[in-house]
ZADRENMAR-184657 format. One record per residue (C-alpha): residue number from 1; residue in three letters; z, x, y. Coordinates in steps of 0.2 Angstrom, whole numbers, m for minus. Example, Ala and Ser with C-alpha at 12.3 -4.5 7.8 and 13.67 -1.06 7.14 Angstrom:
<loses>
   kevex   lummi       z       x       y
       1     ALA      39      62     m22
       2     SER      36      68      m5
</loses>
This chain:
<loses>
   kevex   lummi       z       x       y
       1     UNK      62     m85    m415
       2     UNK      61     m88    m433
       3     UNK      75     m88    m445
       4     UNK      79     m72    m455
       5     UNK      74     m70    m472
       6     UNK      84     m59    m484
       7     UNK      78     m48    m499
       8     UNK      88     m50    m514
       9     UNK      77     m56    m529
      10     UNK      58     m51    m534
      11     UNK      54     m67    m529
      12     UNK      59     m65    m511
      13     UNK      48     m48    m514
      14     UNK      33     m57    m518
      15     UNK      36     m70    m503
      16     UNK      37     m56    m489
      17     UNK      22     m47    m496
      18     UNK      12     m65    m497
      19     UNK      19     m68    m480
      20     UNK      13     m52    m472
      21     UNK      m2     m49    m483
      22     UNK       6     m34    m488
      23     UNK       8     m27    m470
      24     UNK      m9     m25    m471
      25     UNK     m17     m16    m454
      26     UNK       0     m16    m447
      27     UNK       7      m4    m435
      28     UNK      25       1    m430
      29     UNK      29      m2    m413
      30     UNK      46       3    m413
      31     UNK      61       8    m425
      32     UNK      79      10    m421
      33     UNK      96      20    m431
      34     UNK     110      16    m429
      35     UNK     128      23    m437
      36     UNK     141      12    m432
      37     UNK     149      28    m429
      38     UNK     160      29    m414
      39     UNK     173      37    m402
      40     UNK     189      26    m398
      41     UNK     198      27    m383
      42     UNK     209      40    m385
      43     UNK     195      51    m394
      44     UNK     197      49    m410
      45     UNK     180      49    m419
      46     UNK     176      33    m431
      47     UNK     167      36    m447
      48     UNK     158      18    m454
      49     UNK     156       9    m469
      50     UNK     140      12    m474
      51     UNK     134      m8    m469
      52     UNK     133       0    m451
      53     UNK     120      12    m457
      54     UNK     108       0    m448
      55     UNK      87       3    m448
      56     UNK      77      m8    m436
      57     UNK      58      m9    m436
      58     UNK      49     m19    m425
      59     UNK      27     m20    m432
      60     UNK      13     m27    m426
      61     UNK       0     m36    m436
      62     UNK     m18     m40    m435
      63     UNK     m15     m54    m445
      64     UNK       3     m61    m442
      65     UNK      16     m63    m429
      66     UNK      26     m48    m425
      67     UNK      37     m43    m440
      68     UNK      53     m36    m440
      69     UNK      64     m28    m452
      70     UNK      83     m24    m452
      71     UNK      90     m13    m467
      72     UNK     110     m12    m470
      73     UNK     116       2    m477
      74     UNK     103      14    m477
      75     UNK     105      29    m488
      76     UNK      89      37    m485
      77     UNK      73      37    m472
      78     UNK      60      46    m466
      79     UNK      47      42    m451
      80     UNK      30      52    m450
      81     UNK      24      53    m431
      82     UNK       8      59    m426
      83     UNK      m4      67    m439
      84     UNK     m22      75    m433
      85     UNK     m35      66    m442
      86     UNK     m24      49    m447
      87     UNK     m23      33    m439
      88     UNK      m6      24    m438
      89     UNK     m11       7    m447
      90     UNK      m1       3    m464
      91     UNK     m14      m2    m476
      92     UNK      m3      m9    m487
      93     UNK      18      m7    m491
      94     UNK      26      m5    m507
      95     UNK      44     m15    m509
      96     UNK      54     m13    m524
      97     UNK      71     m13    m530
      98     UNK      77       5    m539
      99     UNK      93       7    m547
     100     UNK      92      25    m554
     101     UNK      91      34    m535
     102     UNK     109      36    m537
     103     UNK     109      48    m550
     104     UNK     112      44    m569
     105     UNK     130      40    m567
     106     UNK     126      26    m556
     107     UNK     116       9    m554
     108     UNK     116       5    m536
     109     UNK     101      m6    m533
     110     UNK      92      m2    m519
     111     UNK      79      m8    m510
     112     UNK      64       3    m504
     113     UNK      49       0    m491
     114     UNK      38      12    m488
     115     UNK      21      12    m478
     116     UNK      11      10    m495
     117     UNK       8      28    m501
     118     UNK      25      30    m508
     119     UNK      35      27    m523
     120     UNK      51      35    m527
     121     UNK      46      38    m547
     122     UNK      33      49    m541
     123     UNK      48      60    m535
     124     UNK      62      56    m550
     125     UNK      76      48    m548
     126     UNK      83      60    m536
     127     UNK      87      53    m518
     128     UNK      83      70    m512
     129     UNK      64      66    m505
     130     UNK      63      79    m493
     131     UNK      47      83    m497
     132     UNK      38      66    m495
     133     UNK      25      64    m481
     134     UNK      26      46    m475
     135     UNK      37      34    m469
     136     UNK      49      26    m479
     137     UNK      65      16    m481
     138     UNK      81      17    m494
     139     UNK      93       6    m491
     140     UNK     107      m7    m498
     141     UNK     100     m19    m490
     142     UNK      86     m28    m480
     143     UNK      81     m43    m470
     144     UNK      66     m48    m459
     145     UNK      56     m61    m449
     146     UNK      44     m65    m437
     147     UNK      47     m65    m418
     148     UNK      35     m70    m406
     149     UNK      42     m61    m390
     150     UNK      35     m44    m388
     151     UNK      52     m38    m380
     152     UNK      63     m44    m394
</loses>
């Protein structure tokens, strides 16, 4: 298994996307939340910092190994499923860091992945995108790699 490659400069943007041509003609083959939340033993419910905000996504490429993607800290996601009349093959992704999602107050710099028809200045600078209709990632955070076995 390859080593993980994090996303924290444009540069490393540009290396990902030249890597993967862009995810071109990829398709998700599995994607996992997890909370970090938790029950301890006396039943005490555990809220997590929001590092434990975990998104995995596992994709599939025509032209590259298996891909996958691990965002910390996620703030915000949606995943489309089945559509009449699409296929499921990413034509291309869009990666960029935002700092105004937060509000006007704030500069948080986020990072955000989405399946290629999604940018979040279409919808303002409001981190309220409810009604966006593909697949996409906001988070603190992000890592990714290739793997070669199909169970990993």
């Amino acid at each position: 298994m390859q080593t993980w490659n994090e996303i924290n400069t444009q540069e490393d943007i540009e290396f990902f996307m030249n890597c993967t041509g862009g995810m071109h003609d990829s398709v998700l083959v599995r994607a996992e939340y997890s909370m970090g939340c938790g029950k301890t033993d006396s039943g005490m419910i555990i809220k997590s910092p929001n590092r434990e905000y975990v998104f995995r996504m596992v994709f599939d490429s025509e032209w590259t190994k298996r891909i996958e993607m691990v965002f910390t800290g996620v703030r915000h996601f949606n995943m489309c499923g089945f559509r009449d009349n699409y296929s499921n093959e990413i034509y291309g992704c869009f990666l960029e860091f935002h700092t105004e999602l937060m509000g006007k107050t704030r500069d948080d710099r986020l990072i955000v992945w989405s399946d290629g028809s999604f940018s979040p200045k279409v919808y303002g600078t409001s981190i309220d995108l409810k009604d966006c209709d593909c697949s996409f990632v906001i988070a603190d955070f992000l890592k990714w790699r290739f793997i070669n076995n199909k169970n990993d």
